[in-house]
MOPAC internal coordinates of N, CA, C and O (Angstrom, degrees):
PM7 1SCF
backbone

  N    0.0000 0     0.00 0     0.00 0    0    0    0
  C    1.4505 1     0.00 0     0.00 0    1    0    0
  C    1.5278 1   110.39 1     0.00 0    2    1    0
  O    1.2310 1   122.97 1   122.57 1    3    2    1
  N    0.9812 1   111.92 1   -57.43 1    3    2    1
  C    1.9616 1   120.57 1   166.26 1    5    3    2
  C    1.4833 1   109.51 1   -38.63 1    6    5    3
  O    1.2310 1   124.00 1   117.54 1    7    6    5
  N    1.7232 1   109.93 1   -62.46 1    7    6    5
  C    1.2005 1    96.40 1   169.45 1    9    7    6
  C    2.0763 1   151.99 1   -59.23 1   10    9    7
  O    1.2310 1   138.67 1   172.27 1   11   10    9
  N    1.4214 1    81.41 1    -7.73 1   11   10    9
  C    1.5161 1   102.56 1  -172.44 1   13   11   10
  C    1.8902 1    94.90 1  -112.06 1   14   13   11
  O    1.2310 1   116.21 1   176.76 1   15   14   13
  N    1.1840 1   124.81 1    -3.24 1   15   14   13
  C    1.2787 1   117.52 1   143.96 1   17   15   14
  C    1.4214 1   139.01 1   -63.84 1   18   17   15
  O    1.2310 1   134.50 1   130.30 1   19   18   17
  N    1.5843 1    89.56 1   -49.70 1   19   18   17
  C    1.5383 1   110.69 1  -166.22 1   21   19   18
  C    1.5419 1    86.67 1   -74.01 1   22   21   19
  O    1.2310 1   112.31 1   142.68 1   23   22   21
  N    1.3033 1   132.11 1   -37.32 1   23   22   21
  C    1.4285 1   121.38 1  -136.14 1   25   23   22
  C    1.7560 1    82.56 1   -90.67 1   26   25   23
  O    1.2310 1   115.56 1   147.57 1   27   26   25
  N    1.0750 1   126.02 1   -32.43 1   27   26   25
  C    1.7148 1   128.73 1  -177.32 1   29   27   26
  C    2.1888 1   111.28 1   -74.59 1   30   29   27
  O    1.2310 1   124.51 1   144.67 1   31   30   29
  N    1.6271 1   108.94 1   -35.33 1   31   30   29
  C    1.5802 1   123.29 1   150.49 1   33   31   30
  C    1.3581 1    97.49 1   -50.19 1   34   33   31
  O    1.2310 1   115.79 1   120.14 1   35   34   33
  N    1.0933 1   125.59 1   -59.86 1   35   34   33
  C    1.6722 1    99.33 1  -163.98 1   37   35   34
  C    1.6782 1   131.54 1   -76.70 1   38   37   35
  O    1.2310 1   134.91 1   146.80 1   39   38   37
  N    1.7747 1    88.75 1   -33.20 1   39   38   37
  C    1.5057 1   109.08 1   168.28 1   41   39   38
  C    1.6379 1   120.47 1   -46.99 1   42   41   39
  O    1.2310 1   131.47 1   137.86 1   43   42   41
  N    1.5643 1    95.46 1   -42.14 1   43   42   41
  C    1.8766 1   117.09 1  -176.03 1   45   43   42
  C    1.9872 1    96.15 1   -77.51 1   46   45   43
  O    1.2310 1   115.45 1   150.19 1   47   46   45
  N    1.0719 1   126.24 1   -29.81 1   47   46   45
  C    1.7565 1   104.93 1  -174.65 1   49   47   46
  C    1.5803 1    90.31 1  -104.77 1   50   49   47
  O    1.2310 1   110.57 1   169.56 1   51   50   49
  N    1.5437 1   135.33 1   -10.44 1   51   50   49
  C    1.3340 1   107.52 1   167.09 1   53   51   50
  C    1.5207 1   117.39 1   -77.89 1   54   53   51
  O    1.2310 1   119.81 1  -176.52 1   55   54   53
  N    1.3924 1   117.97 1     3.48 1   55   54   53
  C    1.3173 1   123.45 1  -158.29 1   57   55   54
  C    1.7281 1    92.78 1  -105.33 1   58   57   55
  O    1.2310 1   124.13 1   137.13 1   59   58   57
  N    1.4523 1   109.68 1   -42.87 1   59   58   57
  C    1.2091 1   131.04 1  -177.81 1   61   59   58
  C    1.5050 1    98.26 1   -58.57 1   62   61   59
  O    1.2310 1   110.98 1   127.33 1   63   62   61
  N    1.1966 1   134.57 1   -52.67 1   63   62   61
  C    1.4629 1   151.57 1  -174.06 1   65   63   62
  C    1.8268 1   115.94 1   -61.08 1   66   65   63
  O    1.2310 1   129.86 1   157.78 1   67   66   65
  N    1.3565 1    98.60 1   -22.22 1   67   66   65
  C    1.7022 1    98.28 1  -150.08 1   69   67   66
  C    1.8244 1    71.75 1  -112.36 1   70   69   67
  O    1.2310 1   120.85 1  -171.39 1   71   70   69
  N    0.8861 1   115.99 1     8.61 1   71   70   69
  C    2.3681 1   109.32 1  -166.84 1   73   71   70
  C    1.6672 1    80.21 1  -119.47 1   74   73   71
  O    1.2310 1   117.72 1   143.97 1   75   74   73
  N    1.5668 1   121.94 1   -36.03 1   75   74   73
  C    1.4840 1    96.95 1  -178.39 1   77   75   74
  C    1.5091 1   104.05 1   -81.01 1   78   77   75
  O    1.2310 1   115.08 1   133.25 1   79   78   77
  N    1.4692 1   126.94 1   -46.75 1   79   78   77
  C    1.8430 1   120.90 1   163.65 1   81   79   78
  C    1.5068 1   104.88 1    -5.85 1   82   81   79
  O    1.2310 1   133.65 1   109.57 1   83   82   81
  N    1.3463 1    91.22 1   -70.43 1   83   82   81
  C    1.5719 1    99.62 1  -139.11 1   85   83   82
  C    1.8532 1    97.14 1   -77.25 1   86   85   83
  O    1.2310 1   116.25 1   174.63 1   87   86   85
  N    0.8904 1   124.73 1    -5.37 1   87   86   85
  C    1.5381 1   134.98 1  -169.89 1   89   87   86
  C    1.5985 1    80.40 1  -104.62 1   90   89   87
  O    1.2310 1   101.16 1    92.50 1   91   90   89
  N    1.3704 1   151.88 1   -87.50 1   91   90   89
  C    1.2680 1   156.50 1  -153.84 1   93   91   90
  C    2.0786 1    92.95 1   -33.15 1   94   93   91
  O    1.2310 1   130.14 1   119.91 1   95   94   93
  N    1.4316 1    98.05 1   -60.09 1   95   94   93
  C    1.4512 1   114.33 1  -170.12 1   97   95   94
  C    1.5430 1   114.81 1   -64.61 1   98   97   95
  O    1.2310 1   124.71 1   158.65 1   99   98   97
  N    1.3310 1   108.57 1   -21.35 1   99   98   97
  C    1.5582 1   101.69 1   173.11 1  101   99   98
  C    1.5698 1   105.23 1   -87.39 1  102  101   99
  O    1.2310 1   121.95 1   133.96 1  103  102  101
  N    1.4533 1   113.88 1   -46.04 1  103  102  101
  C    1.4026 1   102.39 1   169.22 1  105  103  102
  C    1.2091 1   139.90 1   -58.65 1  106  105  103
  O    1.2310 1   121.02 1   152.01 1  107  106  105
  N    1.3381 1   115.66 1   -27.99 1  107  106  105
  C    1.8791 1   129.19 1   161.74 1  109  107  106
  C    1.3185 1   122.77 1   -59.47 1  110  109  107
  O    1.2310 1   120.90 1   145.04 1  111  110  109
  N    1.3988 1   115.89 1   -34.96 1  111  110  109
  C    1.6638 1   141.43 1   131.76 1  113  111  110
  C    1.3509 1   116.74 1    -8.99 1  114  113  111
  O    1.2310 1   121.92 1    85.67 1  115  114  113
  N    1.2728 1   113.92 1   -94.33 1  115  114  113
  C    1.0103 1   142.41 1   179.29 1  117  115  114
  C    1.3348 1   107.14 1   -64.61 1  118  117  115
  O    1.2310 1   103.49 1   140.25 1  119  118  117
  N    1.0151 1   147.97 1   -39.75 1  119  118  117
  C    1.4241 1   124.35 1   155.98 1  121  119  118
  C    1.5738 1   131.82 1   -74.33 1  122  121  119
  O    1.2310 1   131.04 1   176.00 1  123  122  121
  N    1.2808 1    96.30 1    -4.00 1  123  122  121
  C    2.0735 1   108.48 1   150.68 1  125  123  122
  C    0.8548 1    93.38 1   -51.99 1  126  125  123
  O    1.2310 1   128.54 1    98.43 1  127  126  125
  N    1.4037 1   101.15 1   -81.57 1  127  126  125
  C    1.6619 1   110.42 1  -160.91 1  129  127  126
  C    1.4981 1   110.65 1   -40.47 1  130  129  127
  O    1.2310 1   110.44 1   141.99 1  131  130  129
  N    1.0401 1   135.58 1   -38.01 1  131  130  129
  C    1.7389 1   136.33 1  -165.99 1  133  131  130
  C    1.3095 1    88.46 1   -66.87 1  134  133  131
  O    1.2310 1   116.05 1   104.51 1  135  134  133
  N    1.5734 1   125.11 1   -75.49 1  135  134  133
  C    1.4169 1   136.08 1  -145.05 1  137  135  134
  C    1.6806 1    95.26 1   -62.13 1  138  137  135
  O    1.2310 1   120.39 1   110.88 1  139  138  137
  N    1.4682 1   116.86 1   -69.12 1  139  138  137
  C    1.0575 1   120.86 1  -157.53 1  141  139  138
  C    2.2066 1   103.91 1   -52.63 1  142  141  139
  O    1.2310 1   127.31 1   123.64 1  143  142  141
  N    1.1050 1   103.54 1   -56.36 1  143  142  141
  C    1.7980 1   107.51 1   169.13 1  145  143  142
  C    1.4682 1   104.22 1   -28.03 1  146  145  143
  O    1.2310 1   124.96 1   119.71 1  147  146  145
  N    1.1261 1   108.08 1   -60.29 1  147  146  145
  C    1.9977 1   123.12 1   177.92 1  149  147  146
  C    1.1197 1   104.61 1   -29.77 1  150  149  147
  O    1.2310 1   123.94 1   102.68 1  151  150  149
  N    1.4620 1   110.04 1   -77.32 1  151  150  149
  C    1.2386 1   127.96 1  -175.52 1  153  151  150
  C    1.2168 1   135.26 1   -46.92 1  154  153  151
  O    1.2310 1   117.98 1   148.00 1  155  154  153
  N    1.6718 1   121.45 1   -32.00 1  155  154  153
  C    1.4357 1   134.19 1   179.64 1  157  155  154
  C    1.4638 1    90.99 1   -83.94 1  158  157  155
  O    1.2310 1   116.58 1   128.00 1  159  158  157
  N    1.4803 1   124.10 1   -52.00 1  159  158  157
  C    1.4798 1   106.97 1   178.28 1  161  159  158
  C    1.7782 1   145.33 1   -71.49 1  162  161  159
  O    1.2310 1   142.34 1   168.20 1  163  162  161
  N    1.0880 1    74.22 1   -11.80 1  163  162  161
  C    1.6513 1    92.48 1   170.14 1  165  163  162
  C    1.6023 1    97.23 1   -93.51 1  166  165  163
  O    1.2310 1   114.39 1   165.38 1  167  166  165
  N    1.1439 1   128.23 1   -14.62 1  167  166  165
  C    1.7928 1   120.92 1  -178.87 1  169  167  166
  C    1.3423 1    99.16 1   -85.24 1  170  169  167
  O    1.2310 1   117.99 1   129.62 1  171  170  169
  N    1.1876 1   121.43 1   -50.38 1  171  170  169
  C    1.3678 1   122.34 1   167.70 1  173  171  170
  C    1.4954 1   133.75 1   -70.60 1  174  173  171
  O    1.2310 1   127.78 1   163.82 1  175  174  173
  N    0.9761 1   102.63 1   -16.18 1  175  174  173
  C    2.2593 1   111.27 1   166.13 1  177  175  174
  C    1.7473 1    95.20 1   -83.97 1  178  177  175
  O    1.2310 1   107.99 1   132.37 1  179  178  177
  N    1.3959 1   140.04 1   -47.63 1  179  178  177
  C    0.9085 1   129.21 1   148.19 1  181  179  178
  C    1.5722 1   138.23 1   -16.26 1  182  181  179
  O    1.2310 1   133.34 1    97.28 1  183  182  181
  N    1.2790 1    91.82 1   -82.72 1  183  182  181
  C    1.6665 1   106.95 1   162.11 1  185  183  182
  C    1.4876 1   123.27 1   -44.60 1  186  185  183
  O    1.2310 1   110.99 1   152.11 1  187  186  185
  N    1.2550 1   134.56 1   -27.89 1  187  186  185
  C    1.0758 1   146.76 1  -159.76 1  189  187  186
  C    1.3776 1    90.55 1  -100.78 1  190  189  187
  O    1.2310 1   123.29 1   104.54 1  191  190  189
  N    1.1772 1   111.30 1   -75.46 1  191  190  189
  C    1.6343 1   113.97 1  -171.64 1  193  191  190
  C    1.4528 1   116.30 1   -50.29 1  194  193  191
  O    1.2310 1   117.59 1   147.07 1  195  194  193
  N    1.5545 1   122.20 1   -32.93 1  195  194  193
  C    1.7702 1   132.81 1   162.24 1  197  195  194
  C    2.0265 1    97.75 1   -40.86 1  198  197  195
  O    1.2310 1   126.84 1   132.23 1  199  198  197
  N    1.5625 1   104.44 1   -47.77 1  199  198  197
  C    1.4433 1   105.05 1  -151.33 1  201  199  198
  C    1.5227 1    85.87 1   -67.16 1  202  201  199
  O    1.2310 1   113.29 1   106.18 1  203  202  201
  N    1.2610 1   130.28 1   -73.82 1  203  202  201
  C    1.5874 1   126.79 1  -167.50 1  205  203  202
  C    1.2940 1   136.79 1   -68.68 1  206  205  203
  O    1.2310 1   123.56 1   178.08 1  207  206  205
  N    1.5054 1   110.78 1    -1.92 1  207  206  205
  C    1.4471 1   132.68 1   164.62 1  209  207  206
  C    1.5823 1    82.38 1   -76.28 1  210  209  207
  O    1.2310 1   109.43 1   101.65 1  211  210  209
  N    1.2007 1   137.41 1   -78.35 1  211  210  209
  C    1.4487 1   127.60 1  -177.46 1  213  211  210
  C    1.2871 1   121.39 1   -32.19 1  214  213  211
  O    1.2310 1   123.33 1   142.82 1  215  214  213
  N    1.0020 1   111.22 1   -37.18 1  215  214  213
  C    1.5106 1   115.38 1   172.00 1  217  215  214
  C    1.5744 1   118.40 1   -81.63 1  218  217  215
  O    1.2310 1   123.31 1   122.60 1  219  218  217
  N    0.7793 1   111.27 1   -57.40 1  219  218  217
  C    1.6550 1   107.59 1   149.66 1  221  219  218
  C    1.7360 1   128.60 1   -13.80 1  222  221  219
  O    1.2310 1   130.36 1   122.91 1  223  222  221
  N    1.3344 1    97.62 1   -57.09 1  223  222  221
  C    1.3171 1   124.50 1  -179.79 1  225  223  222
  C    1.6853 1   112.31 1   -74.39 1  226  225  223
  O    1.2310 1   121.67 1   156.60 1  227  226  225
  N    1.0988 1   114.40 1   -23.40 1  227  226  225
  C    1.3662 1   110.81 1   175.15 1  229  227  226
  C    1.8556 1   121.11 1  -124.44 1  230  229  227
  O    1.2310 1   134.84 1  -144.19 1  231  230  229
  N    1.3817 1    88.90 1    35.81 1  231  230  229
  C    1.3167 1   130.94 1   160.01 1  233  231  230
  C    1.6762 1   121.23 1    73.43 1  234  233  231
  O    1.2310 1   133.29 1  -122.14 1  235  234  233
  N    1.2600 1    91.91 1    57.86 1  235  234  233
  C    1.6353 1   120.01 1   170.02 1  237  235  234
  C    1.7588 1    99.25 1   -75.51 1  238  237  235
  O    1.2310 1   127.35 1   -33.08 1  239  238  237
  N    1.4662 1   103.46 1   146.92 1  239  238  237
  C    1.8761 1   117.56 1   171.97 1  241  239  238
  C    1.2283 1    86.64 1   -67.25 1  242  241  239
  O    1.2310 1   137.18 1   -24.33 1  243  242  241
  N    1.4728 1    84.33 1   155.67 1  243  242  241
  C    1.8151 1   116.72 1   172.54 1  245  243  242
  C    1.1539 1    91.68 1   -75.12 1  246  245  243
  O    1.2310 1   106.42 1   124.94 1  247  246  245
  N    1.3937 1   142.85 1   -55.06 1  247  246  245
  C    1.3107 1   124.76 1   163.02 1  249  247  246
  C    1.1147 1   154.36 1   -19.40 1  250  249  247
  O    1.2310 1   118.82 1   119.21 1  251  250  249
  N    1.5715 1   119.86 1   -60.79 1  251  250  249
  C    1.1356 1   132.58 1   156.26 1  253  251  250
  C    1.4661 1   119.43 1   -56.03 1  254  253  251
  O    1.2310 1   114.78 1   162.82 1  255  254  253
  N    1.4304 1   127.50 1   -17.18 1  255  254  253
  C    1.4709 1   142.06 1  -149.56 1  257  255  254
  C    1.9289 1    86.35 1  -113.44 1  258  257  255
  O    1.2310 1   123.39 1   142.34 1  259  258  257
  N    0.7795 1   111.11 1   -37.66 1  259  258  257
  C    1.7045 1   125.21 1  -174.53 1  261  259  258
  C    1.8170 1   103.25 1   -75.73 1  262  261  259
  O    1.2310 1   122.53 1   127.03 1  263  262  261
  N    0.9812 1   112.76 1   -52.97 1  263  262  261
  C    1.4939 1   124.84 1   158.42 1  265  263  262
  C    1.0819 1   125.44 1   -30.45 1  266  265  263
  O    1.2310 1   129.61 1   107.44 1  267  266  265
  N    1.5859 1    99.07 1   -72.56 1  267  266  265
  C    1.4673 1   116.75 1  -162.71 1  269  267  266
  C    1.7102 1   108.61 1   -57.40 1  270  269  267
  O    1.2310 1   133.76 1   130.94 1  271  270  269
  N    1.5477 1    91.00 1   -49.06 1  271  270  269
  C    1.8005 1   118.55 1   170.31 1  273  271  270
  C    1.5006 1    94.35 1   -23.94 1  274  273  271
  O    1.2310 1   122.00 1    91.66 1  275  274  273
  N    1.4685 1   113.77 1   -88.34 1  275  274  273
  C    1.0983 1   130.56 1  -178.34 1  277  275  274
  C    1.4532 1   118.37 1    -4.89 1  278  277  275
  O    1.2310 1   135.67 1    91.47 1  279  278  277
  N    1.7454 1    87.27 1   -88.53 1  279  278  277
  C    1.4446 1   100.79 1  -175.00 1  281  279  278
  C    1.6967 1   124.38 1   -47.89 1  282  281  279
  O    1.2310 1   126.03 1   146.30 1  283  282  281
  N    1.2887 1   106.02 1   -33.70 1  283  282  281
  C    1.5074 1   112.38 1  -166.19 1  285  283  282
  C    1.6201 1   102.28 1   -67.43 1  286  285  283
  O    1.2310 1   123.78 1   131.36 1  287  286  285
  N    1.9253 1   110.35 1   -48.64 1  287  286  285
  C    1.1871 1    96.14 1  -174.12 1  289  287  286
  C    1.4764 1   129.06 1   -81.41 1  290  289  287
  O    1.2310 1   121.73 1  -176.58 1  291  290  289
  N    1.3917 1   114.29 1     3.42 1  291  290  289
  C    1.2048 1   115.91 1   170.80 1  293  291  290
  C    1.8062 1   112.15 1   -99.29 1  294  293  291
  O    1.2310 1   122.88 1  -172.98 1  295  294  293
  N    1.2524 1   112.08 1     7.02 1  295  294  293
  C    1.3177 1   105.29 1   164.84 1  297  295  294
  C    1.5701 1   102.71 1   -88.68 1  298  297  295
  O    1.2310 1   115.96 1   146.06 1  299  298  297
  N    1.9147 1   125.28 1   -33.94 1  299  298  297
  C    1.0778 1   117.75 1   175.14 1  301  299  298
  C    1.2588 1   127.36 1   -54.88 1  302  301  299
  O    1.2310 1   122.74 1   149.08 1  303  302  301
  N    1.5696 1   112.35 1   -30.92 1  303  302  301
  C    1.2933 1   116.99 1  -174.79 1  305  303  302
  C    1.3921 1   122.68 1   -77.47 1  306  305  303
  O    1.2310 1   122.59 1   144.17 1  307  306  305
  N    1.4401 1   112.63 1   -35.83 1  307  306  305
  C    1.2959 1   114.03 1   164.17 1  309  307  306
  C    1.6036 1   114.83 1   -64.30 1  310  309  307
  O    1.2310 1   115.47 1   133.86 1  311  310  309
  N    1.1535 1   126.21 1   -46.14 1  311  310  309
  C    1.6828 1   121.01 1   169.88 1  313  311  310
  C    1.3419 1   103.97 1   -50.02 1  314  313  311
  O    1.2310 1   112.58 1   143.97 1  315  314  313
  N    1.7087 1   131.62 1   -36.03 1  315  314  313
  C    1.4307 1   107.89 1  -165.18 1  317  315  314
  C    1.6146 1    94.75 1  -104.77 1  318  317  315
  O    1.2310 1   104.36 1  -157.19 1  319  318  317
  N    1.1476 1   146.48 1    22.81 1  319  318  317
  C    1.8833 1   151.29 1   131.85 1  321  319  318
  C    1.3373 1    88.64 1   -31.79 1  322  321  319
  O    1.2310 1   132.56 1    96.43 1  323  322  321
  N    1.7054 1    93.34 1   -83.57 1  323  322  321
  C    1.3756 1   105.77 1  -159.03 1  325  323  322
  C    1.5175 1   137.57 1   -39.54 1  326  325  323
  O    1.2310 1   128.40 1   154.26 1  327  326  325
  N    1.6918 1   101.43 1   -25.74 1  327  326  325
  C    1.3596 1    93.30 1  -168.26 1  329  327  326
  C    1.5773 1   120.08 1   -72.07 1  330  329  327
  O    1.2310 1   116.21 1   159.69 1  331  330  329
  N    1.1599 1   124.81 1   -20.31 1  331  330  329
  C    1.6762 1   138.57 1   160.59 1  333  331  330
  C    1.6221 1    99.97 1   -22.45 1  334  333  331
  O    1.2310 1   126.77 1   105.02 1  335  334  333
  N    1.4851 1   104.58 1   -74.98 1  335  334  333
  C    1.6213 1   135.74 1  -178.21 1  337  335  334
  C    1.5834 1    93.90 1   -27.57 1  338  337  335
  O    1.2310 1   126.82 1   101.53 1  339  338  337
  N    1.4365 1   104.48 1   -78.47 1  339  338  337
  C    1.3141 1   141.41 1  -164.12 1  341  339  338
  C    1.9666 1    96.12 1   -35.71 1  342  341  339
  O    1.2310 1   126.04 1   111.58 1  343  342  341
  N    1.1530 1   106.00 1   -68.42 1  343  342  341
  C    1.7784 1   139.72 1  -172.61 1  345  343  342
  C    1.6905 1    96.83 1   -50.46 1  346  345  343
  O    1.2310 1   121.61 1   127.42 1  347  346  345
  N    1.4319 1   114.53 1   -52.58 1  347  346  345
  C    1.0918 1   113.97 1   171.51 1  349  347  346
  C    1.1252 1   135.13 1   -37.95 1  350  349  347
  O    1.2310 1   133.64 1   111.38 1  351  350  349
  N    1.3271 1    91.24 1   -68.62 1  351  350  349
  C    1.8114 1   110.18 1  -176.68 1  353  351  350
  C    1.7319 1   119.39 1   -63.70 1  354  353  351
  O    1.2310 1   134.12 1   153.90 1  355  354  353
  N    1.4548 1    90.31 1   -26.10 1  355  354  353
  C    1.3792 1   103.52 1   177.73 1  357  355  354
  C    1.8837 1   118.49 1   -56.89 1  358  357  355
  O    1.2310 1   130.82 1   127.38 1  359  358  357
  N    1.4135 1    96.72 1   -52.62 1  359  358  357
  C    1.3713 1   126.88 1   174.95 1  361  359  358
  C    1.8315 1   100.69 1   -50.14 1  362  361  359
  O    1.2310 1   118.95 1   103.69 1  363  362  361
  N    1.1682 1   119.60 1   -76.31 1  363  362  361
  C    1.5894 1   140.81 1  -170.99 1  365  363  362
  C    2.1187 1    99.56 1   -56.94 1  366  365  363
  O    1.2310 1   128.35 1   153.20 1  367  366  365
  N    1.1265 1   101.52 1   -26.80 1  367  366  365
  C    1.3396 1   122.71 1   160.97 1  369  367  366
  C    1.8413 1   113.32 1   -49.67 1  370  369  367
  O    1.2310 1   124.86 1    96.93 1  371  370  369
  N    1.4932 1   108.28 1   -83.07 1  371  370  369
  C    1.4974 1   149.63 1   160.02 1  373  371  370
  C    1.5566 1    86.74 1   -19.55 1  374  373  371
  O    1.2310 1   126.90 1    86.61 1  375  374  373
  N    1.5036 1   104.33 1   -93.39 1  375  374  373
  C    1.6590 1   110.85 1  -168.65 1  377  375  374
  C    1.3918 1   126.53 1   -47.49 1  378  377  375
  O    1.2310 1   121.99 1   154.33 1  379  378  377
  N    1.5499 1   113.79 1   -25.67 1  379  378  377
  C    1.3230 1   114.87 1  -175.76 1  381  379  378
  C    1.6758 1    95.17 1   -76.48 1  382  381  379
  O    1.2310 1   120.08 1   129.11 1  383  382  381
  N    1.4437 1   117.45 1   -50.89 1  383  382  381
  C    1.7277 1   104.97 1  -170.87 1  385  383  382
  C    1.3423 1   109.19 1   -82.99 1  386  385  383
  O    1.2310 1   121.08 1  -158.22 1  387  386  385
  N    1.5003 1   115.54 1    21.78 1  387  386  385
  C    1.7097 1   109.82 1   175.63 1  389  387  386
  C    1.1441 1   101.81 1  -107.24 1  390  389  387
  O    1.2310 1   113.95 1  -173.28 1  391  390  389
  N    1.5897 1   129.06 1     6.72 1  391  390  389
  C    1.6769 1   120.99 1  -153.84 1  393  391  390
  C    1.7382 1    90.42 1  -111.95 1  394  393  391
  O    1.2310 1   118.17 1   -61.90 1  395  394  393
  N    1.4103 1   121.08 1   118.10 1  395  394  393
  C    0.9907 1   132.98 1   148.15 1  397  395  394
  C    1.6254 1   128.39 1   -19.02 1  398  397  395
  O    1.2310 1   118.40 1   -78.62 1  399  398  397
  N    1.4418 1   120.66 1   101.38 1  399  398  397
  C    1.6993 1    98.95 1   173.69 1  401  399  398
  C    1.1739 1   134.00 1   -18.91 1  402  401  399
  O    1.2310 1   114.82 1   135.06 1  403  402  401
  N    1.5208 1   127.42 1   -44.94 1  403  402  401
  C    1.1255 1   144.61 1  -140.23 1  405  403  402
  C    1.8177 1   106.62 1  -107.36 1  406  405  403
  O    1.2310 1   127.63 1   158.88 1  407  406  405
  N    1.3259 1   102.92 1   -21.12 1  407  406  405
  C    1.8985 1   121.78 1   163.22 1  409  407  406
  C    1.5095 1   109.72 1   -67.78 1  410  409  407
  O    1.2310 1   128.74 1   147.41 1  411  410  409
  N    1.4634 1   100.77 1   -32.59 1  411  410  409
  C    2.0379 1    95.86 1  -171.42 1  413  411  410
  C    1.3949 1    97.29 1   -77.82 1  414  413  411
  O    1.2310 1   112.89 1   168.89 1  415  414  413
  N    1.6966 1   131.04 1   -11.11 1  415  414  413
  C    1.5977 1   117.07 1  -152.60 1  417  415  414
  C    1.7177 1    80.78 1   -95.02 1  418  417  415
  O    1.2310 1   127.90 1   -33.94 1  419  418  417
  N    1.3689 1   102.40 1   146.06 1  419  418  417
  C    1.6153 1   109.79 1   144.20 1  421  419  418
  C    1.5370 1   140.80 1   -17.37 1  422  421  419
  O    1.2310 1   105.68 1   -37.10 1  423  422  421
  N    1.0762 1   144.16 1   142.90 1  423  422  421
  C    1.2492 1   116.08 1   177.87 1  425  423  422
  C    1.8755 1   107.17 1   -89.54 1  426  425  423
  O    1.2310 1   126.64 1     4.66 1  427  426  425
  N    0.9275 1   104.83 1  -175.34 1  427  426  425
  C    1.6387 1    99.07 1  -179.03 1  429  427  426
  C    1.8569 1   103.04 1  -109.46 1  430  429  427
  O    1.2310 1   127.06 1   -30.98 1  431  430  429
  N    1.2460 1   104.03 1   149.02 1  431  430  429
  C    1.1498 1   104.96 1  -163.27 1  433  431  430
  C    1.6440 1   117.83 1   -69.90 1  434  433  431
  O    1.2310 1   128.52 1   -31.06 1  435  434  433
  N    1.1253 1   101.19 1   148.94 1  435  434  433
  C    1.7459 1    90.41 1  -159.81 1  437  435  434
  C    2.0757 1    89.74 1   -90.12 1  438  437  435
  O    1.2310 1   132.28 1   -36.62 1  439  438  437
  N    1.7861 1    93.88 1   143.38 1  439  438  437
  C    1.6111 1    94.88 1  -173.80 1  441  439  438
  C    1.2983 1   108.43 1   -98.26 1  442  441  439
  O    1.2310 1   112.31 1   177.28 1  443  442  441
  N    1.4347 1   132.11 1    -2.72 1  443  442  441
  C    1.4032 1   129.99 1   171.24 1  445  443  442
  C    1.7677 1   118.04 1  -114.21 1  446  445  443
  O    1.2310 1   116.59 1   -50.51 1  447  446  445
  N    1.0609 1   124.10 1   129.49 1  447  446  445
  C    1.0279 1   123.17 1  -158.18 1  449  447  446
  C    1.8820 1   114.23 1   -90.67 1  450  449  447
  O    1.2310 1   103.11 1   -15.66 1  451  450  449
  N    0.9855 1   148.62 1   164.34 1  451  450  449
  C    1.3880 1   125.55 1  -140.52 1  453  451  450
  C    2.0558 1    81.59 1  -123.52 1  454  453  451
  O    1.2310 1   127.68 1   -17.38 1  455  454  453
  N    1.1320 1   102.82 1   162.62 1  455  454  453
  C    1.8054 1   105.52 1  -161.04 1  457  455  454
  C    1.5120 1   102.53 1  -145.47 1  458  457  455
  O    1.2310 1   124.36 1   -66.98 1  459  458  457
  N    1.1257 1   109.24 1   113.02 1  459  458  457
  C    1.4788 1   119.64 1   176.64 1  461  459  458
  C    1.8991 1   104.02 1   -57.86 1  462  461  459
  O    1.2310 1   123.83 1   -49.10 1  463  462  461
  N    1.6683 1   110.25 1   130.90 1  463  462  461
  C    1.4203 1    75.58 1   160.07 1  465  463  462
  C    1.3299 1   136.33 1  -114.38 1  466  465  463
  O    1.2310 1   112.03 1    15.82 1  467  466  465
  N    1.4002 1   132.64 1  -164.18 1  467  466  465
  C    1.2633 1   120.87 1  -152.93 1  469  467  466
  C    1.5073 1   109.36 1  -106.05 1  470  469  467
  O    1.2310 1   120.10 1   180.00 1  471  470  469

């Protein structure tokens, strides 16, 4: 009886163990995905803004330079909203192909009922 306890304790925290893995790994995931998205877009709002500050400089309107401003950083800003969105799904992504067939089924109903003792 001890032995078919312990042996079902261990079964329950390796099971417990392999749901935090796979949860650790979707979230480490998913925050690639966050940082790295960041990163290409801020390399590129950068880059962009180098190009028309240059232009600026070799005697572009304050206008057009005021514009451009504009537009660029509100395309950045909307790319960096998104990446939350983005991070999310990524994650919910992760967990769905980390979940074991046999995790989505029901459990089966347990036939002995558990007894405080006295």
């Amino acid at each position: 009886m001890a032995q078919a306890t312990a042996s079902t304790t261990n079964e329950e925290v390796r099971s417990i163990m392999l749901e935090l893995a796979r949860t650790e790994l979707a979230a480490v995931g998913s925050a690639l995905k966050f940082w790295g998205d960041w990163v290409a877009s801020a390399d590129k709002y950068t880059q962009q803004l180098r190009a028309e500050i240059d232009k600026a400089d070799q005697g572009g309107t304050s206008q057009q330079f005021v514009g451009k401003l504009g537009d660029l950083t509100r395309e950045y800003l909307r790319e960096v909203v998104a990446l939350p969105a983005a991070a999310v799904e990524r994650f919910n992504q992760e967990i769905e192909k980390t979940v074991p067939a046999a995790a989505t089924t029901p459990a089966a109903k347990r036939k002995r009922r558990a007894r405080a003792k006295e």
